[in-house]
C-alpha positions as CSV (number, residue, x, y, z in Angstrom):
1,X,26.3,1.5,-36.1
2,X,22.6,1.9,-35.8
3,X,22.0,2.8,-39.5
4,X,22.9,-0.8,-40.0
5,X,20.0,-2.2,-37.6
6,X,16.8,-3.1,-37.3
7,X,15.0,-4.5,-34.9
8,X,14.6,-8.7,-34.6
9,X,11.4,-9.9,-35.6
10,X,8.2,-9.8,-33.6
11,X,6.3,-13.3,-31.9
12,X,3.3,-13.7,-29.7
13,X,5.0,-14.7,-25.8
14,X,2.8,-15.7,-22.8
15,X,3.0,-13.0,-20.4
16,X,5.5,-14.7,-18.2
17,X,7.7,-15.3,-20.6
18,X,7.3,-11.7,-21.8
19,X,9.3,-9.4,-19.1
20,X,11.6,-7.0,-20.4
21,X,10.5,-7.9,-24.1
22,X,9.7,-4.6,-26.0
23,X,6.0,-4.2,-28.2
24,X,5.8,-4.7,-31.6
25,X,2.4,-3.0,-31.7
26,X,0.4,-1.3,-30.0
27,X,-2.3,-2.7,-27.1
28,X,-5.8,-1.1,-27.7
29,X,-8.0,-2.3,-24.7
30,X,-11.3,-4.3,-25.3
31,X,-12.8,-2.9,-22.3
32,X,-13.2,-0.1,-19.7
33,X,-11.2,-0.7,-16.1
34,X,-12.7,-0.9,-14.0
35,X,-15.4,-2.3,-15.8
36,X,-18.1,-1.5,-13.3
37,X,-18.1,1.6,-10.5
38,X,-17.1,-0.2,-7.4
39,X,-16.4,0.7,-3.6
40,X,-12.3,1.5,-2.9
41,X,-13.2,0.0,0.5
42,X,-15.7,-1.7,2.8
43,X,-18.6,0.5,4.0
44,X,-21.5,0.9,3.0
45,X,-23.3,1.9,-0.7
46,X,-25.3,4.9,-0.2
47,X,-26.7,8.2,-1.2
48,X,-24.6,11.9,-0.5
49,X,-28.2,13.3,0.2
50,X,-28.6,10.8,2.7
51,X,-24.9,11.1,4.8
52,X,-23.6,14.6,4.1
53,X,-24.8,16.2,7.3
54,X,-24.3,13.4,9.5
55,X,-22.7,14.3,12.9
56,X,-22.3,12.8,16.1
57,X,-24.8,15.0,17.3
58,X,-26.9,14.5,14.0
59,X,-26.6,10.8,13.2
60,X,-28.9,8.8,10.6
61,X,-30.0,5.8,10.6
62,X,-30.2,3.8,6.9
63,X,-32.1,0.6,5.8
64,X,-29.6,-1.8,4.5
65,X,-31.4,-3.5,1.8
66,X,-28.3,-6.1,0.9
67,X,-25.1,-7.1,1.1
68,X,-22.6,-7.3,-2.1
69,X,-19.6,-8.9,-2.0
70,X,-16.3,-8.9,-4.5
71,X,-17.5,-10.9,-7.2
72,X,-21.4,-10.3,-6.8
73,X,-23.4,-8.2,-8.5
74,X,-26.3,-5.8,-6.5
75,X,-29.7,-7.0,-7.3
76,X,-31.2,-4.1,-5.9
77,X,-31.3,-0.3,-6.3
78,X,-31.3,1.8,-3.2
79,X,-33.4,5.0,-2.9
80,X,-33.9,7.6,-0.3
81,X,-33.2,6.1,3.4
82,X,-31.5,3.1,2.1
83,X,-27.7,1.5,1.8
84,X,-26.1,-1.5,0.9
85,X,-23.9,-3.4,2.6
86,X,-20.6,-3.4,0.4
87,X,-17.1,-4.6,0.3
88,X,-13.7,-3.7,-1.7
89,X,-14.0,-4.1,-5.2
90,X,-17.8,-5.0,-5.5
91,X,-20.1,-3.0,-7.9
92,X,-22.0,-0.3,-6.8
93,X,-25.7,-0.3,-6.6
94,X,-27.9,1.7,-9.1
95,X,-28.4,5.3,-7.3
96,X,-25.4,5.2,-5.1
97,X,-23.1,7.9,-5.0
98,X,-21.2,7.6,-2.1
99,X,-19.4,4.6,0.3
100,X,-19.1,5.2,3.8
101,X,-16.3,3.5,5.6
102,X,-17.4,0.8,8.0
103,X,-16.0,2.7,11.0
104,X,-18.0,5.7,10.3
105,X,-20.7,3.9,11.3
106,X,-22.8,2.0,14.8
107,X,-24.9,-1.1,14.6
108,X,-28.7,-0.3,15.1
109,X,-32.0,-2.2,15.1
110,X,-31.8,-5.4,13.1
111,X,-31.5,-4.3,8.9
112,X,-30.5,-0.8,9.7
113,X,-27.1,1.4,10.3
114,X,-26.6,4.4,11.7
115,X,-24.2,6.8,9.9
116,X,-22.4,9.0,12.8
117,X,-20.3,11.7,10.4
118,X,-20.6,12.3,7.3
119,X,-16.8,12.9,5.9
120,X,-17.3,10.9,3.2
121,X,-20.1,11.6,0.7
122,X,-19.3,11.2,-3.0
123,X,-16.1,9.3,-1.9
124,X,-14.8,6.1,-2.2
125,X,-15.5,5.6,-5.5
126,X,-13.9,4.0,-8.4
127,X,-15.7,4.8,-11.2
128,X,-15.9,2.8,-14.5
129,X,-13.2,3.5,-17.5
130,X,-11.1,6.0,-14.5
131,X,-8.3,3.9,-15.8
132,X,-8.8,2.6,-19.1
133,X,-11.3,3.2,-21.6
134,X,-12.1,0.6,-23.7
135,X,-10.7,1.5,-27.2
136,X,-7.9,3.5,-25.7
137,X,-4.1,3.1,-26.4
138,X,-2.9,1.8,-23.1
139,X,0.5,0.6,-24.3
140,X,2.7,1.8,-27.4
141,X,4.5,-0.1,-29.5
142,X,8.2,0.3,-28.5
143,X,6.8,0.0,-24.8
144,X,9.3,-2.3,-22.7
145,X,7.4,-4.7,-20.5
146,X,8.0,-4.7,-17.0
147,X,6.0,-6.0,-14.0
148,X,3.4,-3.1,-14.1
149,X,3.0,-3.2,-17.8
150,X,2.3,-7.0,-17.9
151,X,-0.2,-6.3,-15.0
152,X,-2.0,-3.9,-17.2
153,X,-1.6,-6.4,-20.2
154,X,-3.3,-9.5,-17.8
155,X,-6.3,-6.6,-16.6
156,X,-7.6,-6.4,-19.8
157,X,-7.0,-10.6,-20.8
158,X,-4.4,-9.2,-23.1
159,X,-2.4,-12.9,-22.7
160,X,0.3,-13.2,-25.7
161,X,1.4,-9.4,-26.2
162,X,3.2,-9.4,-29.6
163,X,7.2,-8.7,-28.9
164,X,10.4,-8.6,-30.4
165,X,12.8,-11.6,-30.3
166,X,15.8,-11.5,-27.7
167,X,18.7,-11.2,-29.3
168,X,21.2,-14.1,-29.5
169,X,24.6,-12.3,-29.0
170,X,27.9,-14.3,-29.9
171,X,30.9,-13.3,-27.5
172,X,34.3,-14.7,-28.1
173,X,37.7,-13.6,-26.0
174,X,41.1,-14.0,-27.9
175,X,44.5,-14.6,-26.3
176,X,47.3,-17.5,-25.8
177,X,47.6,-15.9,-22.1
178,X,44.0,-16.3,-21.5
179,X,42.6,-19.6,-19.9
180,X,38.9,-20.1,-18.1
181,X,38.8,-20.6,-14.8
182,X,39.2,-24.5,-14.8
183,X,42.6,-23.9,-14.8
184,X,42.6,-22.1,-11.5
185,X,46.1,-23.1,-10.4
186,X,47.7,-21.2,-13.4
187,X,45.9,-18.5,-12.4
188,X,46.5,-18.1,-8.7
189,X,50.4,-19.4,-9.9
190,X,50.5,-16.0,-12.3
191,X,51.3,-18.5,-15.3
192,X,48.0,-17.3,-16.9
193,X,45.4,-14.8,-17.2
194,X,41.9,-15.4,-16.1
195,X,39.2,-14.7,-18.6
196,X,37.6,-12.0,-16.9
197,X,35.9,-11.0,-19.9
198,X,34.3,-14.3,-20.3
199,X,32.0,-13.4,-17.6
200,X,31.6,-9.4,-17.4
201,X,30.4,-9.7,-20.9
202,X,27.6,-12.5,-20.2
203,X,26.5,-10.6,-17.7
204,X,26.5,-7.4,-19.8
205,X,24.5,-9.5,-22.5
206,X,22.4,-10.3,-20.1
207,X,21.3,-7.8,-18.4
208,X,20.6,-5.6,-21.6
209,X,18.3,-8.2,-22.6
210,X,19.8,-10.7,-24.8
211,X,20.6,-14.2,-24.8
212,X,24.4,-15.1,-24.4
213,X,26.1,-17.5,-26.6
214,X,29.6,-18.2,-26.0
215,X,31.9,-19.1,-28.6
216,X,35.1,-19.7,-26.0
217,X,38.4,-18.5,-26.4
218,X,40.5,-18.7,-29.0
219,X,44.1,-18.8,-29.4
220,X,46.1,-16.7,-31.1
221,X,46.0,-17.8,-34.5
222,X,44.1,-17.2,-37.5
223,X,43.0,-21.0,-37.3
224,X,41.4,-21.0,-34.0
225,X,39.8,-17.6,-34.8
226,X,38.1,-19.2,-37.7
227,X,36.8,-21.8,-35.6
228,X,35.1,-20.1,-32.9
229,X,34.1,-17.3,-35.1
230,X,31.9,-20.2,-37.1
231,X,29.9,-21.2,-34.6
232,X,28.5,-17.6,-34.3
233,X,26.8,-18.7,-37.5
234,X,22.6,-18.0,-36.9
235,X,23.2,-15.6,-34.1
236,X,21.8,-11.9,-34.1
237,X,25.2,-10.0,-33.2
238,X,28.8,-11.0,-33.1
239,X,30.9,-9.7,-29.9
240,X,34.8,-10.3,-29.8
241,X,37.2,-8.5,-27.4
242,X,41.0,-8.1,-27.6
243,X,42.7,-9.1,-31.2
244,X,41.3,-5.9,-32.5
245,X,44.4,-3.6,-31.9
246,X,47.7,-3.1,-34.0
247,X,49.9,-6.1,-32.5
248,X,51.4,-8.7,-34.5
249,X,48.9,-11.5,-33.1
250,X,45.7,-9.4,-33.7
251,X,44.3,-11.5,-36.5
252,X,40.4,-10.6,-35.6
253,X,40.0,-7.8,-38.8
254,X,41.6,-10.2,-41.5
255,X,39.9,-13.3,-40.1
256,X,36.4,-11.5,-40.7
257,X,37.6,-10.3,-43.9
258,X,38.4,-13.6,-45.1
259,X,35.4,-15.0,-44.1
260,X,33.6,-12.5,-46.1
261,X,32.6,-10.0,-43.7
262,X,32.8,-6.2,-44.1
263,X,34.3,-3.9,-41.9
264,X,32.5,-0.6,-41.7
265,X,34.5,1.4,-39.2
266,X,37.7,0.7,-37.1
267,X,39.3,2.7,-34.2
268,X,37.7,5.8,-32.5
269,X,39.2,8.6,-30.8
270,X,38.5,8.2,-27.4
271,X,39.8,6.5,-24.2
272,X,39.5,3.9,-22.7
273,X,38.5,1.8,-25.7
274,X,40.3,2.8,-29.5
275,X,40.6,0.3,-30.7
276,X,36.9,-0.7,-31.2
277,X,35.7,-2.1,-34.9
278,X,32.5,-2.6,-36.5
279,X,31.1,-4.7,-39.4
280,X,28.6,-7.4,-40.6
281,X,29.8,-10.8,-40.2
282,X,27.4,-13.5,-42.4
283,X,24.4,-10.7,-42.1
284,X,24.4,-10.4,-38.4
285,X,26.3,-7.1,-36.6
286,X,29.9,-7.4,-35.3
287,X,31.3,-5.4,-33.2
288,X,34.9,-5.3,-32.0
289,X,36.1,-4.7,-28.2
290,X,39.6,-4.2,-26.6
291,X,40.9,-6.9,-24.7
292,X,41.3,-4.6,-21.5
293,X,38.7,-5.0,-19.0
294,X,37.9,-1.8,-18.2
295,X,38.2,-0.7,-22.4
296,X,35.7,-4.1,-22.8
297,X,32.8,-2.8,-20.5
298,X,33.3,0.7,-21.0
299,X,33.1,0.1,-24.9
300,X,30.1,-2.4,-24.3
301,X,28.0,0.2,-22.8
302,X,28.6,2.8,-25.4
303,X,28.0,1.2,-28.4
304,X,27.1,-2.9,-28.0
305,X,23.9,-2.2,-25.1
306,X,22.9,0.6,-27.9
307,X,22.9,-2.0,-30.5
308,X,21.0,-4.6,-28.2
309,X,18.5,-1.8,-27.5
310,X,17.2,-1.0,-31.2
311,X,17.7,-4.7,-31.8
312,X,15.1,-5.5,-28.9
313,X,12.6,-2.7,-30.1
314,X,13.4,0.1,-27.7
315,X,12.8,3.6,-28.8
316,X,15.8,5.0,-26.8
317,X,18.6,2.9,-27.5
318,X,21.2,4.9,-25.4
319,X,21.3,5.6,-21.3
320,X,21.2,9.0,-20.4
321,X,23.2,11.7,-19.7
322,X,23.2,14.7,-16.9
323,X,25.0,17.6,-16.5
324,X,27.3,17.2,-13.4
325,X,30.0,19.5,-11.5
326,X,33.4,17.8,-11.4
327,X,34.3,18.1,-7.5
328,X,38.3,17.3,-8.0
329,X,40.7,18.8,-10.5
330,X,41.2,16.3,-14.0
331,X,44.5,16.1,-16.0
332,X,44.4,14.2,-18.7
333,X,47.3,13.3,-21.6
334,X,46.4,12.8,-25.1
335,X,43.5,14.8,-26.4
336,X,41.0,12.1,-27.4
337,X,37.5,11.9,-26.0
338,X,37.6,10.2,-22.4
339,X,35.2,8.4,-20.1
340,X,36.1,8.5,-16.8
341,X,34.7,5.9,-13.9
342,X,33.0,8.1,-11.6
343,X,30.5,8.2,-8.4
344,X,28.0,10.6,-9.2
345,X,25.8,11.8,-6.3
346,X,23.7,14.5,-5.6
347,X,25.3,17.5,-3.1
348,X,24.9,20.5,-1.5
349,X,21.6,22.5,-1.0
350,X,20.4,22.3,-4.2
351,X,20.9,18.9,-4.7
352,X,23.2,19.2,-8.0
353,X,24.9,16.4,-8.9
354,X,29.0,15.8,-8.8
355,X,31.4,13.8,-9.5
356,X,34.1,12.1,-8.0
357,X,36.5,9.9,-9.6
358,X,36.9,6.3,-8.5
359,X,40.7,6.6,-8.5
360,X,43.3,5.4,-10.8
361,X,41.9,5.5,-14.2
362,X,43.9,2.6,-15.7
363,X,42.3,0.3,-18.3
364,X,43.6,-2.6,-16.5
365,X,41.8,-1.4,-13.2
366,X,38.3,-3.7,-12.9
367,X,37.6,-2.3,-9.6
368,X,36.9,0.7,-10.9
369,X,33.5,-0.4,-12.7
370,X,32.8,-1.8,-9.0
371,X,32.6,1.4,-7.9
372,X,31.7,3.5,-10.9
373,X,27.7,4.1,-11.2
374,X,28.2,6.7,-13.8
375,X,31.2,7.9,-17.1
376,X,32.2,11.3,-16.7
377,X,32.3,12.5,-20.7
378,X,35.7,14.6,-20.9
379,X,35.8,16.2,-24.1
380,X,38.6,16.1,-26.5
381,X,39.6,19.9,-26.2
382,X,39.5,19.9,-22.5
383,X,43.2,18.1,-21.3
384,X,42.3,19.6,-17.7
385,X,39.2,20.6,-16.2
386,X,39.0,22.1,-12.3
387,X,37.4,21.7,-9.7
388,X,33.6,23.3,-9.7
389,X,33.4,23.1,-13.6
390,X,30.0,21.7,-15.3
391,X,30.7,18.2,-17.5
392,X,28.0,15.5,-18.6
393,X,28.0,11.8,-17.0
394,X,26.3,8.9,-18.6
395,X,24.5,7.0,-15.6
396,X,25.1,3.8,-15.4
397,X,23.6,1.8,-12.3
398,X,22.5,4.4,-9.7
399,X,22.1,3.5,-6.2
400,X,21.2,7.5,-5.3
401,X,17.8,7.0,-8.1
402,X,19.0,10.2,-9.7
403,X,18.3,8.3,-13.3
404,X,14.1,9.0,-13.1
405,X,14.1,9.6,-16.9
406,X,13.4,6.0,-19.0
407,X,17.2,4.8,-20.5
């Protein structure tokens, strides 16, 4: 699937509209940061020579020759026997080495201090460029923008970082059974089934970045398919669940083949989630889910989130995966490739990770995801594994922070 795409183009955002937007370029800072040396607290500006053998039984007393505040500049060097008066964040005077806290010190005669110890000589310093240097690299291309990247952005007036589009992602559910949840009644009445889907999905487009466009549902027949697939027309990617599968009312394939799309690849071996499709639709991606809703979100986070990833920019398109010790025994039927809902925590002295099942594995079983903060990957050769043996999970949303490594 990702051979087939490339990421959206790139515009200049305001910063605030620019979180979780990914570089199209990389940031080269104008400036050093700090830009000046500055005190890390208030104290006063002086000289190591001056304070390092300071002791409550050896205390010295300094001329203070000003006062500095944040957003002032020192109009005055110090030399020997002098300090200035400084706060957080103000430059440093010219021959200062040193800041020495405020409660390191006692008043004395009128324009003087008196240094008691002398703990802090050639501290509390932040010296210019110790973060940035002006011409440096401070943010890659491919570099997704959180909070602390578009404070680093804003330090150096960096105000309209250029970043890639948000994908608009079409999602459509198919199904007579299927109604929205304005028709509540049928619902709680077991006429109808609620469209679930309708709103796992959305969320799932949204929180992977994009920008959710829903086409409704469609009935059953090749006419309404048509319909609601046509107003995907403009959008980035194309997202249908359910009418994918072998049934006699699974028209989704030869509707997209009529409308001139192309279908690249159709069923994989694996479970939940076979009967998954993929293809270009009017030049924007499609891809097919399964109408179950476990199959849907399972399927979504293998291969559509992927998709939205190298769409948006980002260098690593897929989540991660760990090595983890299955801690019940697993038998499985047909020998396809499964992904099991699973808690994965870390246990035991060494803090190794395992993992538990969430229970019955059904595809029909949404409470699973609810518990589920990572997919145990069973392998297609493996139709039991026991208790103690080493598998991989794909973490998913991890309430135990064992995910450090970027997704």
């Amino acid at each position: 699937m990702l051979e087939h795409i490339t990421p959206l183009p790139a515009a200049r955002r305001p910063l605030r509209d620019a979180l979780d937007r990914v570089l199209a370029e990389d940031v080269i800072s104008p400036i050093d940061l700090p830009a000046w040396d500055n005190s890390a607290m208030d104290g006063y500006a002086a000289r190591a020579a001056d304070v390092e053998h300071a002791a409550p039984d050896h205390k010295v007393t300094l001329a203070v020759v000003e006062s500095v505040a944040a957003g002032q500049f020192p109009t005055k060097p110090i030399g020997p026997g002098q300090v200035t008066r400084i706060f957080t964040g103000a430059p440093l005077p010219a021959g200062a080495d040193t800041v020495v806290r405020q409660e390191d010190t006692e008043a004395a005669a009128p324009g003087q201090i008196t240094v008691v110890v002398g703990r802090d000589a050639r501290k509390n310093l932040r010296c210019r460029g110790e973060d940035i240097h002006r011409g440096d690299v401070v943010l890659a291309a491919g570099t997704a923008l959180g909070p602390a990247q578009l404070g680093v952005l804003a330090s150096i007036a960096h105000g309209t970082p250029l970043v890639h589009d948000a994908p608009r992602v079409a999602f459509m559910g198919s199904g007579d059974e299927i109604v929205d949840l304005d028709r509540a009644e049928e619902i709680l009445a077991g006429r109808k089934v609620a469209t679930s889907n309708s709103y796992t999905v959305d969320a799932l487009i949204r929180r992977s970045g994009g920008v959710p466009v829903d086409l409704g549902l469609a009935r059953d027949t090749k006419e309404s398919l048509r319909e609601h697939l046509a107003r995907a027309r403009g959008t980035d990617l194309v997202v249908t669940t359910a009418g994918v599968s072998v049934g006699e009312h699974d028209f989704v394939r030869d509707v997209l083949t009529e409308l001139g799309g192309e279908i690249k690849l159709w069923r994989i071996a694996m479970r939940p989630g076979a009967p998954v499709g993929f293809g270009v639709l009017g030049g924007a991606p499609w891809i097919g889910l399964p109408g179950n809703p476990v199959s849907t979100m399972v399927t979504f986070e293998l291969f559509v989130r992927p998709v939205m990833r190298r769409l948006l920019g980002h260098r690593l398109p897929f989540r991660r995966t760990v090595p983890v010790r299955v801690a019940e025994p697993i038998t499985l039927g047909p020998r396809l490739r499964h992904f099991l809902r699973a808690v994965v925590t870390p246990e035991g002295a060494d803090g190794a990770l395992a993992a538990r099942l969430t229970g019955p594995q059904g595809s029909g079983i949404l409470t699973s995801m609810t518990r589920a903060n990572g997919l145990l990957i069973v392998p297609e050769d493996r139709p039991t594994v026991a208790v103690g043996e080493v598998l991989t999970a794909l973490l998913l949303d991890d309430p135990y922070h064992v995910a450090e490594a970027p997704f």
